[in-house]
C-alpha positions in Angstrom: 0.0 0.0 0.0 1.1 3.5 -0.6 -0.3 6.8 1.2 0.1 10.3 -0.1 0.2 12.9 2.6 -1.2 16.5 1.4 0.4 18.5 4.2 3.4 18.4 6.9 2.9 20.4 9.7 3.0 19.4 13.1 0.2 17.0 12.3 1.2 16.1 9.0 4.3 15.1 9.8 3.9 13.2 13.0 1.2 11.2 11.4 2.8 10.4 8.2 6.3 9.5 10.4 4.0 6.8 11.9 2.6 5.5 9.0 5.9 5.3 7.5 7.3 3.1 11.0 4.2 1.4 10.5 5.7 -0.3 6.8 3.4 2.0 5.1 5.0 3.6 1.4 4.9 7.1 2.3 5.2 9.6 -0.2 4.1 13.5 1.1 4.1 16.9 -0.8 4.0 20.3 1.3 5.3 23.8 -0.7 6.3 25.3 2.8 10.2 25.0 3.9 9.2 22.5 6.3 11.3 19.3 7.6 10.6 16.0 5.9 9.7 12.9 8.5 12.3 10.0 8.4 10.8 7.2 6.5 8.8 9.6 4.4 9.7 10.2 0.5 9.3 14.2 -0.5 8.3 14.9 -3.8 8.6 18.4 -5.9 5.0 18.6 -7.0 1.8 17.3 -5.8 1.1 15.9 -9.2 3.7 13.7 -8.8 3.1 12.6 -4.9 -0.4 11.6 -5.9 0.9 9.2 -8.4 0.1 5.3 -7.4 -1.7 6.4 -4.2 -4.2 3.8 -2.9 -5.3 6.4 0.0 -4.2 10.2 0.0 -4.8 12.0 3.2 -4.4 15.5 3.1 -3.4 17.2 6.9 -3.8 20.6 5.8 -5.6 24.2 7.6 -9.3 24.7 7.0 -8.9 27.2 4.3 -6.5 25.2 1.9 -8.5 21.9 1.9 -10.3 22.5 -1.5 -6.7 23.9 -3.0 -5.0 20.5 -1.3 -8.0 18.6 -3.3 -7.5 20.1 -6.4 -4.3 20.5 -7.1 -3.5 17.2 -8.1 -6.8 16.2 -8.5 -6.6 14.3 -12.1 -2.9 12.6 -10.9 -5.1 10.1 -8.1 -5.7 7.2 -9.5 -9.4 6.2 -9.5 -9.2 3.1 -7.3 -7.7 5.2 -4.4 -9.7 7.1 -1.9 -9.4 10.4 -0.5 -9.2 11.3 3.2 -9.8 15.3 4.2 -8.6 15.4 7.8 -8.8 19.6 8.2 -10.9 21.1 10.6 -14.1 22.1 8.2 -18.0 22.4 8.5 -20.6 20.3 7.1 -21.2 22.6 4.4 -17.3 22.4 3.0 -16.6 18.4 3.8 -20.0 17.8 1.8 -18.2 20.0 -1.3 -15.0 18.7 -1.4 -17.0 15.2 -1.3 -18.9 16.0 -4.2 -15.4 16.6 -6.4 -13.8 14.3 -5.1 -16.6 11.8 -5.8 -17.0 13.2 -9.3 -13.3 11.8 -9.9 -14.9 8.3 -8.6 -12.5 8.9 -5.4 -14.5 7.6 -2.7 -14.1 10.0 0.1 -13.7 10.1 3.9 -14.0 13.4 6.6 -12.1 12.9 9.1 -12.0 14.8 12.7 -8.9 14.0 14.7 -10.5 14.4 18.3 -7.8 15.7 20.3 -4.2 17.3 19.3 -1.7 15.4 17.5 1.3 16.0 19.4 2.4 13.4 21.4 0.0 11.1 20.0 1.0 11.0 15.8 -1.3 8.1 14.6 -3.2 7.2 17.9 -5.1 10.1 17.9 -8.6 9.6 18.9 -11.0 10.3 15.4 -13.8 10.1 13.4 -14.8 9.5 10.0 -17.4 9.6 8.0 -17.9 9.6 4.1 -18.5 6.9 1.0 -15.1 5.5 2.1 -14.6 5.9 5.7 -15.5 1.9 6.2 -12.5 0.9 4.6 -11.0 3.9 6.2 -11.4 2.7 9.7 -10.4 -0.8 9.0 -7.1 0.5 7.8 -6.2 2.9 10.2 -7.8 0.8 13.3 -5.6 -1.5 12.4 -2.6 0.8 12.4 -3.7 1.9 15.9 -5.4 4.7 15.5 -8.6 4.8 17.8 -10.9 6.1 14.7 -15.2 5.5 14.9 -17.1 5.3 12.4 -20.0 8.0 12.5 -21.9 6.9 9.3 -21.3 7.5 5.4 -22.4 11.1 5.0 -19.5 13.5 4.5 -19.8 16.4 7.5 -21.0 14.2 9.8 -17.7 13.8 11.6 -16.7 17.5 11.3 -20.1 18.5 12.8 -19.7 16.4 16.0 -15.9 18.2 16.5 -17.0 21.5 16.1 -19.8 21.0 18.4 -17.4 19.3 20.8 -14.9 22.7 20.3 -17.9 24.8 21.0 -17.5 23.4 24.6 -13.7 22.4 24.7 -12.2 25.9 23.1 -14.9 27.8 24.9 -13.3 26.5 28.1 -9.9 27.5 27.7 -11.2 31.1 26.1 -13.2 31.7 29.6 -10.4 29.9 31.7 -8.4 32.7 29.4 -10.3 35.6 30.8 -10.7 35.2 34.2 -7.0 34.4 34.7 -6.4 37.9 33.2 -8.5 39.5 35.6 -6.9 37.1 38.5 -3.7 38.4 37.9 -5.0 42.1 38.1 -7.3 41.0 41.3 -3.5 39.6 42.9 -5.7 36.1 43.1 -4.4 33.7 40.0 -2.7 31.1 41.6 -5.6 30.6 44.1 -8.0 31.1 41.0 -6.0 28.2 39.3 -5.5 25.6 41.5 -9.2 25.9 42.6 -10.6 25.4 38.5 -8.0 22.7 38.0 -9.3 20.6 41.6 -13.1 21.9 40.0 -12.0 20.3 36.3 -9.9 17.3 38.1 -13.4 16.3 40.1 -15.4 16.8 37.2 -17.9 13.5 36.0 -20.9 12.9 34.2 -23.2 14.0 37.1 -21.4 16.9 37.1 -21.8 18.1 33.8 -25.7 17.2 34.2 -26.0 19.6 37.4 -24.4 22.1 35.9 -26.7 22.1 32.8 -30.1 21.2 34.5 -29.3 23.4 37.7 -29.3 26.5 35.4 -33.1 25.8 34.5 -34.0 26.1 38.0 -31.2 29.1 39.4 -31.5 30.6 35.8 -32.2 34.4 37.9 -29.8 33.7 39.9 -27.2 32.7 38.3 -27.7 35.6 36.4 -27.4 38.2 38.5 -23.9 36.3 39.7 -22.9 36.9 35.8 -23.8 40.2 36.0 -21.8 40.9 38.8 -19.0 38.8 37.2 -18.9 40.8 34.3 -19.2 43.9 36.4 -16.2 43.1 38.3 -14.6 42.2 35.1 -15.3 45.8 33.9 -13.7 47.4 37.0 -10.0 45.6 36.5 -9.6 46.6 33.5 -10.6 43.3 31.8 -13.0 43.1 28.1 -15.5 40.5 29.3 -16.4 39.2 25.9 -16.8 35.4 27.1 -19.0 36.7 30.7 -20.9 38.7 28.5 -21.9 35.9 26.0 -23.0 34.1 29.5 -25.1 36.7 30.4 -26.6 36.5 27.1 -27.6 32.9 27.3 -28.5 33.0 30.5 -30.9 35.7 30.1 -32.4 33.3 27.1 -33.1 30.7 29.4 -36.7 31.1 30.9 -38.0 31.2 27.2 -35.5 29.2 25.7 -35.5 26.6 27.8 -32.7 23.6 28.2 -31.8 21.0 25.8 -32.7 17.6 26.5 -29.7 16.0 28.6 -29.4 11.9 28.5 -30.2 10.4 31.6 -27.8 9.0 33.9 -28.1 5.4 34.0 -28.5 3.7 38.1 
């Protein structure tokens, strides 16, 4: 088998270093002056990396996943597949689906579920798509932990960027009030105390959290207010508090979503 690698950044590159220790034929274009993985054959053009791929995976940013498609596009030989791993909506995996299908290259969104480094091929993923079955048979059997979600393109990327609407929201708040810690001459108290909160943290956590704000909602709204308040006072641009005021002031007509009961 040989695997063409669109892309060798930090991701890229670790991945396609642990295909190649794997016994996978590794050949890899990228145009930046970056460092080729050992094991890993660099060719000049994409055109001439896609040639006699069976899979071709491109690692690349959000924004240069239709340019990685289609630059060597008519090079891929029609009995490989082609694997999108960038970090994309619905709406984009869907269109780079439909060209790549076009070409008769079954094709496979995949979301890497946590960051690469430190992990190369094991990264937890999913993958959905015409092709992701074969897909995850492969790679599972490389060791990557990869799902399948189903065979619609976008369904993977969907659940990752409503995962990062939680994960990266997180470390933006966490962001804030550590700035406003180290004005309030608090941040080492402030924390120790989230990472004990975090540490603790379970599923019956997460399900107080959510359901107790149906029933505090006024409450806990005036405590956002004065959060943000307080925010205001050191100095601070409280742009994540205010988006919790926001949606807490939605509640009483909003309502919660429906959280999945705990099992006994």
């Amino acid at each position: 088998m040989r695997i063409t690698v669109f892309g060798l950044g930090e991701a890229g590159s670790r991945i396609a270093a642990d295909l190649a220790q794997a016994g996978i034929g590794i050949q890899a274009y990228d145009p930046a002056p970056v460092l080729t993985p050992p094991g890993v054959e660099r060719l000049d053009t994409p055109q001439a990396a896609a040639a006699g791929a069976d899979l071709v995976i491109a690692l690349t940013a959000g924004g240069d996943a239709l340019t990685a498609l289609r630059q060597a596009l008519e090079q891929i030989p029609v009995q490989a597949s082609y694997a999108d791993f960038s970090t994309n909506t619905a709406v984009a995996k869907r269109e780079l689906a439909g060209i790549a299908e076009n070409r008769g290259l079954p094709f496979i969104d995949v979301a890497l579920m946590s960051t690469v480094p430190g992990k190369g091929l094991r990264t937890p993923a999913l993958a959905s798509g015409s092709g992701a079955i074969r897909f995850v048979e492969l790679f599972h059997g490389l060791g990557m932990p990869v799902a399948m979600v189903s065979e619609t393109p976008g369904d993977a990327a969907t659940r990752k960027l409503l995962r990062s609407v939680v994960i990266k929201g997180i470390a933006g708040t966490v962001i804030e009030a550590m700035r406003a810690a180290e004005i309030a001459g608090c941040a080492d108290w402030l924390w120790r105390n989230l990472a004990e909160e975090i540490t603790r943290a379970d599923e019956a956590f997460l399900s107080r959290l959510v359901r107790g704000t149906g029933q505090h909602a006024s409450r806990r709204l005036h405590e956002m207010e004065a959060s943000r308040d307080l925010l205001l006072q050191l100095g601070v641009e409280p742009v994540m508090t205010r988006a919790t005021v926001e949606n807490l002031r939605g509640v009483p007509e909003q309502g919660l979503p429906d959280i999945p009961v705990l099992p006994d």
